[in-house]
C-alpha positions in Angstrom: -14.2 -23.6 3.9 -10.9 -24.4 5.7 -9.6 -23.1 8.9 -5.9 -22.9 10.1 -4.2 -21.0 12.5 -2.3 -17.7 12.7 0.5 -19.5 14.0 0.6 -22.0 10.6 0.0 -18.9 8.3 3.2 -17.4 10.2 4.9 -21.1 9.5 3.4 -22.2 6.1 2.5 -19.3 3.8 3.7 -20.9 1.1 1.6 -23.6 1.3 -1.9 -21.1 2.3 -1.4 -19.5 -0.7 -0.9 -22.6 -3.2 -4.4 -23.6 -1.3 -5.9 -20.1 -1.7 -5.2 -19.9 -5.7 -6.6 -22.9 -6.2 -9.9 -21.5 -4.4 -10.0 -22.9 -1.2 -11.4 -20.2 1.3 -9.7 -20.0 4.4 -10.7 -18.9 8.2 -7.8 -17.5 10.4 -8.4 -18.2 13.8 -6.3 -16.6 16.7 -6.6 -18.0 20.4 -9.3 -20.3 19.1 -11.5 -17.4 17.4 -11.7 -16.6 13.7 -10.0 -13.3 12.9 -9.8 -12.7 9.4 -11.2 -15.0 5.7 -8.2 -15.4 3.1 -10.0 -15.7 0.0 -9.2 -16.3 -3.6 -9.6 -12.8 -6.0 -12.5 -13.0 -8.0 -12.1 -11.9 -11.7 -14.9 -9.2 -10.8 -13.0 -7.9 -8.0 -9.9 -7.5 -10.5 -11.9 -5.9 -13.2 -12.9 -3.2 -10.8 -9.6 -1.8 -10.3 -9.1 -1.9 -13.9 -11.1 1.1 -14.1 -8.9 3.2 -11.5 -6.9 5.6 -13.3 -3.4 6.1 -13.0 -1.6 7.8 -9.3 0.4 9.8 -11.4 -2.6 11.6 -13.5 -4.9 11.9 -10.2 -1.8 13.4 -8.2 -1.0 15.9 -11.5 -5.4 17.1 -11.3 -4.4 17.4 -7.3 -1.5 19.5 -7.7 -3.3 21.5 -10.8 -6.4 22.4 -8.2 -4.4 23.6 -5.7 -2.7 26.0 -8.2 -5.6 27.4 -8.8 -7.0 27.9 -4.7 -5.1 30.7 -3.0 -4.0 29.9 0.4 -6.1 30.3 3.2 -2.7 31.0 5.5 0.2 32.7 4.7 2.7 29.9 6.3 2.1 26.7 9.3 2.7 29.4 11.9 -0.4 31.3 11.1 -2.5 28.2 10.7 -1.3 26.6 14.1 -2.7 30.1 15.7 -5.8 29.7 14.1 -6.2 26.2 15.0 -5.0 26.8 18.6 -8.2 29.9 19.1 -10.9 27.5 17.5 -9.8 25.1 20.5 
């Protein structure tokens, strides 16, 4: 594993990146310590969010459930006062 500085990321992440996809893994040191581990995406890791399904069906079953739930206030004034006597 390879180690480079913030300050070369910042300069050079052109060149971190050409490293990275050819699966060198990286440490990121700041000030001497190591802050963060750039590494390559494994295949696994991509096949996972295969399985996530789309923003725009989850956000239509969001937006479907809260059709169906009456409100619990009739407008933000009426929640703030509740909110403000639980305090």
């Amino acid at each position: 594993m390879g180690t480079i500085t913030a300050k070369h990321l910042k300069q050079r992440t052109g060149e971190v990146m050409k490293r990275v996809r050819s699966g060198e893994r990286l440490t990121v040191t700041y000030r001497g310590r190591p802050v963060a581990v750039i590494t390559p995406s494994s295949l696994e890791e991509d096949s996972k969010s295969e399985g996530l399904r789309d923003v725009k069906h989850v956000w239509r079953g969001i937006e479907a459930a809260l059709r169906e739930t009456e409100p619990q206030f009739q407008g933000w004034r009426e929640a703030t006062e509740w909110v403000r006597k639980r305090i």
